[in-house]
C-alpha positions as CSV (number, residue, x, y, z in Angstrom):
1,X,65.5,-18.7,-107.5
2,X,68.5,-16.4,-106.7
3,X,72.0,-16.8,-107.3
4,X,72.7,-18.2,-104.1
5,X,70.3,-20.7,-104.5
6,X,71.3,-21.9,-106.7
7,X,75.0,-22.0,-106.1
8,X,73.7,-24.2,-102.6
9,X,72.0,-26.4,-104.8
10,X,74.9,-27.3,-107.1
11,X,76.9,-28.3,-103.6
12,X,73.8,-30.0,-102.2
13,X,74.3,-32.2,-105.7
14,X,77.5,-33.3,-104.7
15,X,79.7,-30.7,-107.0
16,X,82.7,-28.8,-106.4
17,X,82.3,-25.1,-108.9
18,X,84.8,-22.8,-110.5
19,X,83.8,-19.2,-111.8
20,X,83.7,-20.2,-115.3
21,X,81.7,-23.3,-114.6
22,X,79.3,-20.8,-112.5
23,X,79.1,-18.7,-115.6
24,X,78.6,-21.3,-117.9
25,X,76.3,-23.6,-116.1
26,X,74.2,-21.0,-113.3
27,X,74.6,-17.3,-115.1
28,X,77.1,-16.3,-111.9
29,X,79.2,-13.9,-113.2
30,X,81.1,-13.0,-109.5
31,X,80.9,-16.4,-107.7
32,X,83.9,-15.3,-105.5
33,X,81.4,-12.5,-104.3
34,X,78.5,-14.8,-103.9
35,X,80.8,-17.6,-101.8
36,X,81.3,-14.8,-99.5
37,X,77.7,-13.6,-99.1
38,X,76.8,-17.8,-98.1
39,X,79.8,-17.4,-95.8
40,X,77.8,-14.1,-94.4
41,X,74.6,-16.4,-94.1
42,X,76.3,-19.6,-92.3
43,X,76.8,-21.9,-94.4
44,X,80.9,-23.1,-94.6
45,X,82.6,-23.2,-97.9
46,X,86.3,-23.5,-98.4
47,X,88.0,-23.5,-102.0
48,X,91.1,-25.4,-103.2
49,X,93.6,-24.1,-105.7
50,X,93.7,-26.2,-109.3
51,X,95.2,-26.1,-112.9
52,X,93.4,-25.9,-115.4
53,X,94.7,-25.3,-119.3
54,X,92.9,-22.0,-120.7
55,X,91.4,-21.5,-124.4
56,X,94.9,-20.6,-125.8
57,X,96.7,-24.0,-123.9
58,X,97.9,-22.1,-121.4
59,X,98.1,-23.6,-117.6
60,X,96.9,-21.5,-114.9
61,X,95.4,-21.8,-111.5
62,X,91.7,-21.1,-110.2
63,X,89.9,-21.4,-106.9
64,X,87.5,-24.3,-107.1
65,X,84.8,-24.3,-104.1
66,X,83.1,-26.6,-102.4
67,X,80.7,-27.2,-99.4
68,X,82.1,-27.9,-96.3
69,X,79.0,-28.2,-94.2
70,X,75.4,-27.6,-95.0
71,X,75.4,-25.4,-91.7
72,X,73.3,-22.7,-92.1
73,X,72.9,-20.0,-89.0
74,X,70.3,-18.0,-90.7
75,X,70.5,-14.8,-92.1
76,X,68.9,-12.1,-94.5
């Protein structure tokens, strides 16, 4: 299973993902790059801006994605 596999199957369970919860939990290291190829293949994903608090405390704000539709128009 590929990286975009699995990235559909972690929206198909329900669950919004961030980059460092795509590194951490499904060995994406450029999920930003991967959303876009699944735009490419059909399928709609938007993305939300949150805070979250880095290592050091710090606040900051990260694109968290989620499925819109399970749409999928085919593809390569």
């Amino acid at each position: 299973m590929g990286q975009r596999e699995r990235i559909i199957e972690h929206f198909r369970s329900g669950s919004t993902i961030t980059s460092l919860e795509a590194f951490s939990s499904l060995g994406v290291t450029q999920l930003a790059s991967r959303i876009f190829d699944l735009k490419q293949q059909g399928y709609h994903i938007d993305s939300t801006r949150i805070k979250v608090s880095n290592r050091f405390g710090e606040e900051c704000s990260v694109s968290e994605y989620y499925l819109v539709s399970d749409y999928y128009v085919g593809g390569e």
